[in-house]
N, CA, C and O of each residue as an XYZ file, in Angstrom:
300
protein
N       0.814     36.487      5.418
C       1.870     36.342      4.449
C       1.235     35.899      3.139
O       0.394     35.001      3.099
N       1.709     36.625      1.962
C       0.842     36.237      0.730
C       2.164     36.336     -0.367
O       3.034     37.205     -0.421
N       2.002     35.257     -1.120
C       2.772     35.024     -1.979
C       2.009     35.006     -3.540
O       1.202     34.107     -3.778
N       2.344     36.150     -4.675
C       1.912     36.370     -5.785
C       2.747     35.810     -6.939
O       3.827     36.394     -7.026
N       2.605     35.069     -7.644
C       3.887     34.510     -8.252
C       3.552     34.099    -10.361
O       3.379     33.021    -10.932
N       3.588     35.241    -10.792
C       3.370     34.912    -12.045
C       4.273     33.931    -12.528
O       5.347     34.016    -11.933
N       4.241     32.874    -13.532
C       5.246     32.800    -14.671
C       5.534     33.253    -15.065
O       4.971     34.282    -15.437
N       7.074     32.807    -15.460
C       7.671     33.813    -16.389
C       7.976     33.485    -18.105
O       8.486     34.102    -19.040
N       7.422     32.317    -17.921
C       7.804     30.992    -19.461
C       6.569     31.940    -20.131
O       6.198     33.093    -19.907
N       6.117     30.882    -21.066
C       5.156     31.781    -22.382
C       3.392     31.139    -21.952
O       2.257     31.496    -22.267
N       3.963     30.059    -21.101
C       2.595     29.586    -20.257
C       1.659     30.482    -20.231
O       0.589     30.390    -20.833
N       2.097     31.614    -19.365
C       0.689     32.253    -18.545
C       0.252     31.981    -17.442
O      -0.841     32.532    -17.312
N       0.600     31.276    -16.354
C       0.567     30.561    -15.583
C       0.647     31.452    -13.920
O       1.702     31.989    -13.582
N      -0.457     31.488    -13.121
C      -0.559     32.121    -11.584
C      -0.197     31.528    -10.954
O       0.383     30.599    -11.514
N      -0.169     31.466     -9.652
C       0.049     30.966     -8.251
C       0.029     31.990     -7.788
O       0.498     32.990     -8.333
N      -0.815     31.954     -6.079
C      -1.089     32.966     -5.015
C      -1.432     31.757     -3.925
O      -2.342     30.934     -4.019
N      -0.527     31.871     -2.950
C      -0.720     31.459     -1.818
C      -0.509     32.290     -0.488
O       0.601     32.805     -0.347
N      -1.330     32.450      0.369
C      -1.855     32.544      1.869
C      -2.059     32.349      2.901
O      -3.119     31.791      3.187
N      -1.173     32.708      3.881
C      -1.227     31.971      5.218
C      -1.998     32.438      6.246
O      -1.691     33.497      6.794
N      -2.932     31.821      6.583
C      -3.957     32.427      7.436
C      -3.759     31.693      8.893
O      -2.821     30.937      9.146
N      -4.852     32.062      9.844
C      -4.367     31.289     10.994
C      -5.015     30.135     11.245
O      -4.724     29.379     12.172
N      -6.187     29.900     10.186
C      -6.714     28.642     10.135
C      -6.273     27.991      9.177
O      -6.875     26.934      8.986
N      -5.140     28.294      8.238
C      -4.593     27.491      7.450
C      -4.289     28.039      5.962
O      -4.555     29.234      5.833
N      -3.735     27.329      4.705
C      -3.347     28.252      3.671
C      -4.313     27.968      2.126
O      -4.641     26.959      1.503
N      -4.456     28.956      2.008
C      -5.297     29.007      0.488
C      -4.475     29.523     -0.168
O      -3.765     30.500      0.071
N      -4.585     28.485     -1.549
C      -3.905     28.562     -2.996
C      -4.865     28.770     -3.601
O      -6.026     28.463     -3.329
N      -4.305     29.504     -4.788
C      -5.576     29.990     -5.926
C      -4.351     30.107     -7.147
O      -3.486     30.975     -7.261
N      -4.517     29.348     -7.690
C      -3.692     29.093     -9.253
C      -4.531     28.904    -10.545
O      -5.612     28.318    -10.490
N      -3.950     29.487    -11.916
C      -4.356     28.732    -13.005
C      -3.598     29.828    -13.779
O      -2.663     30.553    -13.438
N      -4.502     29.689    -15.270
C      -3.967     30.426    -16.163
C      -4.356     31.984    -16.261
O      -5.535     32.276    -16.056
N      -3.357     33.086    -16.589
C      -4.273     34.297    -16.645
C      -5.331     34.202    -17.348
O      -5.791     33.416    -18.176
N      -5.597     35.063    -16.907
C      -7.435     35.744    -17.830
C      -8.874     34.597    -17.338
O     -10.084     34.568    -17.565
N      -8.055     33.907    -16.698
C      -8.923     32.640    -16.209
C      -9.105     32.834    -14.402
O      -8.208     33.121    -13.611
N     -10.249     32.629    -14.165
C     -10.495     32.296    -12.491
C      -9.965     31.559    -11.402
O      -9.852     31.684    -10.182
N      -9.627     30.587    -12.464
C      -8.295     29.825    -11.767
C      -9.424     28.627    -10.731
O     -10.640     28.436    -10.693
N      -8.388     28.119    -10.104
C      -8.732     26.869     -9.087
C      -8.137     27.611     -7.487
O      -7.237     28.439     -7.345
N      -8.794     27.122     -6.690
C      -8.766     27.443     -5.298
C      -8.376     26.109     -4.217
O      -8.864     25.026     -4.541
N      -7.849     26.134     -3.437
C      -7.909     25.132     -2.459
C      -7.580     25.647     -1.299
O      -6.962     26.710     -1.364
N      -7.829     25.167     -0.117
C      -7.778     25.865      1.232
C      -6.829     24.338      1.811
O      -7.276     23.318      1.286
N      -5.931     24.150      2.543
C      -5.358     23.191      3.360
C      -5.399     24.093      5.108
O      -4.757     25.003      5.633
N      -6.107     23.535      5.352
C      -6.114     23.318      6.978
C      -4.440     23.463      8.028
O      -3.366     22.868      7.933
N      -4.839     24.319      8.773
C      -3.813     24.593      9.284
C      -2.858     22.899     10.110
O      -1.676     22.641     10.334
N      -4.016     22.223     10.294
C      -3.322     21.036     10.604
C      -2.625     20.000      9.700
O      -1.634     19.326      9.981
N      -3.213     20.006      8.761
C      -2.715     19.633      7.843
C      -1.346     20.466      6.985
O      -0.702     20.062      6.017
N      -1.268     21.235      7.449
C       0.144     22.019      6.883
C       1.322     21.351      7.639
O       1.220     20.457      8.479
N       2.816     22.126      7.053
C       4.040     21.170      7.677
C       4.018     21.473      8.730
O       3.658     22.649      8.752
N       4.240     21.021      9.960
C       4.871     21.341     11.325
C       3.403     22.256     11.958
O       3.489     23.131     12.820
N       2.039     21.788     11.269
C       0.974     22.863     11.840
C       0.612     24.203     11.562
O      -0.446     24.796     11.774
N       2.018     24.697     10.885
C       2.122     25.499     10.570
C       2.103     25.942      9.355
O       3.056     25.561      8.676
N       0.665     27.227      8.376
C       0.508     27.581      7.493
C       1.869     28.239      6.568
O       2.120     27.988      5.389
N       2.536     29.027      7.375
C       3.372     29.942      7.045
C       4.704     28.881      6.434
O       5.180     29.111      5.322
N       5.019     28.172      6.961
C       5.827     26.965      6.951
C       5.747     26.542      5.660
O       6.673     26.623      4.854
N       4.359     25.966      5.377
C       4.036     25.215      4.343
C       3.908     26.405      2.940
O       4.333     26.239      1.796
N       3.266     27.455      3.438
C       3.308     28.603      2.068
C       4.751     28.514      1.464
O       5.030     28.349      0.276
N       5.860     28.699      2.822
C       7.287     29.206      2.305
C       8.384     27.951      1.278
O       9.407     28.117      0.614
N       7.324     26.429      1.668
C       7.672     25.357      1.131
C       7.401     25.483     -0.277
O       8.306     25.382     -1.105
N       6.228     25.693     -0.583
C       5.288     25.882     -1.625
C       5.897     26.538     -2.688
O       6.211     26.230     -3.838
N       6.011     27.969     -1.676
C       6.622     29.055     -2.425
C       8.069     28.809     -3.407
O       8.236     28.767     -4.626
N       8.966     28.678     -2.270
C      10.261     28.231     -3.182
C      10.051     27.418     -3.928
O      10.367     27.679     -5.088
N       9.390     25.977     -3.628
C       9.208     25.281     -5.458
C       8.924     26.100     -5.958
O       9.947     26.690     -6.306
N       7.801     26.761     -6.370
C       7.297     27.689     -7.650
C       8.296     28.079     -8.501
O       8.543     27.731     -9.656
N       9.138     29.285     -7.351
C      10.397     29.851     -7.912
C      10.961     29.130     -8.696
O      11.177     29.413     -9.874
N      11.371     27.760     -7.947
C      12.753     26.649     -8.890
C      11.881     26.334     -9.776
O      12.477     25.625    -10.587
N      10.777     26.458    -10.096
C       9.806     26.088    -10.863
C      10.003     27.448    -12.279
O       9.659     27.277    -13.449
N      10.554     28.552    -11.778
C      10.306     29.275    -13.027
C       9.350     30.718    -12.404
O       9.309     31.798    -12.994
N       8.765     30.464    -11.335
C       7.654     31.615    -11.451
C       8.326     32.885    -10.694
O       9.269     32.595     -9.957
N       8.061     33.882    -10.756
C       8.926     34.821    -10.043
C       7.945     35.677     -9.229
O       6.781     35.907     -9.558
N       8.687     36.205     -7.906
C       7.771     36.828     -7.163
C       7.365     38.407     -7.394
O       8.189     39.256     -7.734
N       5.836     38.698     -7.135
C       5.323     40.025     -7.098
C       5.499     41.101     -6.431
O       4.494     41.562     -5.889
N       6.462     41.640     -6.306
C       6.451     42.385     -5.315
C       5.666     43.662     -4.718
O       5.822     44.092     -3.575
N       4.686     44.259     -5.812
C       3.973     44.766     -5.558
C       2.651     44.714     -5.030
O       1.887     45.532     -4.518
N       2.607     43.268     -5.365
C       1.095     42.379     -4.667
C       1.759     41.361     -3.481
O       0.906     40.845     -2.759
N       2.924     41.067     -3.237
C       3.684     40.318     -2.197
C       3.506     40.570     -1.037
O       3.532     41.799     -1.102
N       3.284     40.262      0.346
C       3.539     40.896      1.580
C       4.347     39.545      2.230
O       3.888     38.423      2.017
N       5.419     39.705      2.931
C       5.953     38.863      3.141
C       5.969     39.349      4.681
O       6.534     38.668      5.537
């Protein structure tokens, strides 16, 4: 499950998060930029669960402003 999530404000602003089975990697920053990475451990996610914690993640963003990709999305 992969979540692509530009801003939509005048920011510029990424988010991409990933649920793997060892756990979820975020990779955010500004376009045109490489951005920052972090990996959280599947144990460390909510309930153990990566997918859980992406879909947590995810909806802030949204209420946050960012809107989803649907062409880079796989849900």
């Amino acid at each position: 499950m992969t979540y692509d999530l530009p801003d939509q404000s005048t920011s510029g602003k990424f988010w991409i998060g990933e649920a793997r089975p060892e756990g979820l990697m975020l990779h955010w920053g500004k376009q045109g930029t490489s951005g920052q990475q972090r990996f959280i451990p599947a144990d460390k996610c909510e309930s153990n669960n990566a997918v859980l914690e992406l879909e947590a993640r995810a909806a802030k963003k949204l209420r946050d402003g960012y809107v989803l990709n649907t062409t880079k999305s796989s849900l």
